[in-house]
C-alpha positions in Angstrom: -127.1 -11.4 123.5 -124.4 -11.6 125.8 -124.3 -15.3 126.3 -124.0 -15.3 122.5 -121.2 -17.5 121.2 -119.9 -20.7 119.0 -120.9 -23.9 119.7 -118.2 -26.0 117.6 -119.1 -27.5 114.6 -118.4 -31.0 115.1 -120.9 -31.1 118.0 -123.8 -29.6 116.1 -126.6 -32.4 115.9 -130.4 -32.6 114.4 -132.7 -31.7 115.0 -131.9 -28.5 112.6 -134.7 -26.1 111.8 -137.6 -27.2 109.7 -138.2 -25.3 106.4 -140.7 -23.0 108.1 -138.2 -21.9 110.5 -135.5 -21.9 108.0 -138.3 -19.2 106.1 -138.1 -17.1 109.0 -134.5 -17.1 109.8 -134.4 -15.4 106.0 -137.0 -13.4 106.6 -135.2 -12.3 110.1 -131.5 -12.3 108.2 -132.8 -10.1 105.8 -134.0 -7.3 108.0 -131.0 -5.2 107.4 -129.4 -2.2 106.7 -129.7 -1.9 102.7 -129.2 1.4 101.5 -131.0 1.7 98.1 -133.2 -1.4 98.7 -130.3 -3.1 96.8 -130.9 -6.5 98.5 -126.8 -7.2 97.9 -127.5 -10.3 99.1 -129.0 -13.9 99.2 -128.7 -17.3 100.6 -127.9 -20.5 99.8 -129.4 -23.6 101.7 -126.8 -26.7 102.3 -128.6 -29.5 103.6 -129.1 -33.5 103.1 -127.2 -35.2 100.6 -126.1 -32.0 99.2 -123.5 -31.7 102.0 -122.1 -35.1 101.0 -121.7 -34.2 97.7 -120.1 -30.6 98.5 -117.7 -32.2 100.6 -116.5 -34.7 97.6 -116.4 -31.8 95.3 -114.0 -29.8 97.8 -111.9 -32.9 98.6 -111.0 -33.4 94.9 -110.1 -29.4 94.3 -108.0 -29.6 97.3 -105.9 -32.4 96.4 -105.8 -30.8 92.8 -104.2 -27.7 94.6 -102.2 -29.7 96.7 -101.2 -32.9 95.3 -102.0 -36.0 97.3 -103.8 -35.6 100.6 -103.5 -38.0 103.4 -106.3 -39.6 105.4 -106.8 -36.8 107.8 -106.7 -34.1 105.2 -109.0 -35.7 103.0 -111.4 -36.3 106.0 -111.5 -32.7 106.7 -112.4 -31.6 103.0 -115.2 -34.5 103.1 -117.2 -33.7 105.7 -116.3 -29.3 105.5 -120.6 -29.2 105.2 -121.8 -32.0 107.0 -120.8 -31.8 110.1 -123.6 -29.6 111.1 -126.8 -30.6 110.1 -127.5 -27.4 108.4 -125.5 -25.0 106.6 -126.9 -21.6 105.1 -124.3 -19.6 102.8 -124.6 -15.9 103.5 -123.4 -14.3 99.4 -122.4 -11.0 98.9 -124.0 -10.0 95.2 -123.0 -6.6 95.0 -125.2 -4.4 92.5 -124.0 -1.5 90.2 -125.2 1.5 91.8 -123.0 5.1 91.7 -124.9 5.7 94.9 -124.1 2.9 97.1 -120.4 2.1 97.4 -119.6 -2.1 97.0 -118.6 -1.9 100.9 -121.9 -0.9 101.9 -123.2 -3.8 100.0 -120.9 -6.5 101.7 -121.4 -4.7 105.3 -124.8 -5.3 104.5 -124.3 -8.8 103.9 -122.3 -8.9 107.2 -125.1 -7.7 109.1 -127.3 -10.5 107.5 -125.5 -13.1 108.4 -125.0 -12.0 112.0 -129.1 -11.4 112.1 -128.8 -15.2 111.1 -126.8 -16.2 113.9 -129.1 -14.5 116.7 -132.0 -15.5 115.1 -130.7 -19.1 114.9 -129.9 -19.2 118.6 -133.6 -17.2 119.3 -134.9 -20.3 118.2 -133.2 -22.4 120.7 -130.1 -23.5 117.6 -126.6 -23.1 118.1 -124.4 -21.9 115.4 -121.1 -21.3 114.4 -120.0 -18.9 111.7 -117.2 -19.3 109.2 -115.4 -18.5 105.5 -112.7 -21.2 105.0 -109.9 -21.3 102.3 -112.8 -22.2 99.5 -114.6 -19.0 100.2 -111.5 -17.1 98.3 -110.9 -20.0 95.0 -113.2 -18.9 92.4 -113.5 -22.6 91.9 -114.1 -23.7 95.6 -117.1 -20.2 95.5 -118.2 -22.3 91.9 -118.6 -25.7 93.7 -120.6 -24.0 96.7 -123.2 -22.5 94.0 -122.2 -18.7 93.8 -121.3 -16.7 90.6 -118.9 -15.2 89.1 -119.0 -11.5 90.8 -120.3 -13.5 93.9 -118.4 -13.2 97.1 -118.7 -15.5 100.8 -120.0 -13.4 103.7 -120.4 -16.2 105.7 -121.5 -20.2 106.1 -123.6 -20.6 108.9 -123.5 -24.0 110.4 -126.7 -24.6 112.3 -127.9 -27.4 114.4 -128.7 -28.3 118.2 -126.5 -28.7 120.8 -126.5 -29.8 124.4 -124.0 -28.5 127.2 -122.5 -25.5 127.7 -120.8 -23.7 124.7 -117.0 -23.3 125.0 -116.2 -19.8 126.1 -113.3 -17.7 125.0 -111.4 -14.6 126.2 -113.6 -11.5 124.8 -111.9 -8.1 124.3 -111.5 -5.6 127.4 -114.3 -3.5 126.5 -113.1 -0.2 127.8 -110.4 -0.1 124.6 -112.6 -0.9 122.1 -114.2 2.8 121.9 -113.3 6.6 122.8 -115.0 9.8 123.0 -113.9 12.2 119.5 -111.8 15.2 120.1 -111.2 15.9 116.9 -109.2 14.9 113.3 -106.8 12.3 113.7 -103.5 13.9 114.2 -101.5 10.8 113.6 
């Protein structure tokens, strides 16, 4: 898990994993943390022509929020799912529950879609891991298949890749945690 990391999007290539393996990647993701049994979760599978037509969808929204867009622009809308030969959509769907507070739920979610990612790259996949500005337009989340009270965890883009993966400056450790000596006194 420590050579865990990116591999960038653009460079993803089939083969991506069959639907058997994409079974057990959801039967992997899913192996989380859920207080309640909730499942406040699910997944949504972006593959084939589907990606095309995502890509249109998002390229018309965008130059509706934007006005005209230019070549470049409009590229990058077009192709936002299929650049990767697979893409699976990690959705928050938060339950009612006076228990279990809504955090929980989307933590939850979170710790799917990173048992996604390392079961992906078990499998001999790459990955890469990302939201996007249509994640937060409830008509960008409508285009992409979620509901109303749904919410993005994540879009896993999934596919093989050859060479090394790009690596990038990780935090110093040694500040990232402390031993408690007490409440915080600010």
């Amino acid at each position: 898990m420590l050579t865990r990391s990116s591999a960038p999007i653009k460079d993803l290539s089939e083969p991506a994993p069959n639907d058997a393996q994409i079974e057990t990647l959801i039967k992997i993701a899913s192996r989380v943390p859920d207080h309640g049994r909730l499942a406040p979760w699910r997944f949504i599978i972006y593959r084939g022509d589907a990606r095309i037509r995502i890509g249109e969808k998002l390229a018309a929204l965008a130059q509706e929020r934007e006005g005209p867009l230019n070549e470049a622009r409009r590229e990058q809308e077009l192709t936002r799912f299929s650049r990767a030969p697979l893409v699976i959509g990690v959705i928050s769907c938060p339950k009612e529950n006076p228990k279990i507070p809504q955090s929980e739920m989307l933590l939850s979610g979170g710790a799917a879609a990173m048992n996604l990612v390392i079961a992906a790259n078990a499998l001999g996949y790459k990955t890469n891991w990302i939201t996007n500005w249509y994640s937060e337009v409830e008509e960008g989340r409508r285009i992409l298949g979620l509901a109303p009270h749904e919410r993005v965890v994540g879009f896993v883009h999934i596919g093989s890749f050859d060479g090394p993966v790009p690596e990038r400056p990780r935090p110093d450790v040694s500040q990232l945690y402390s031993e408690y000596t007490g409440p915080w006194q600010g």
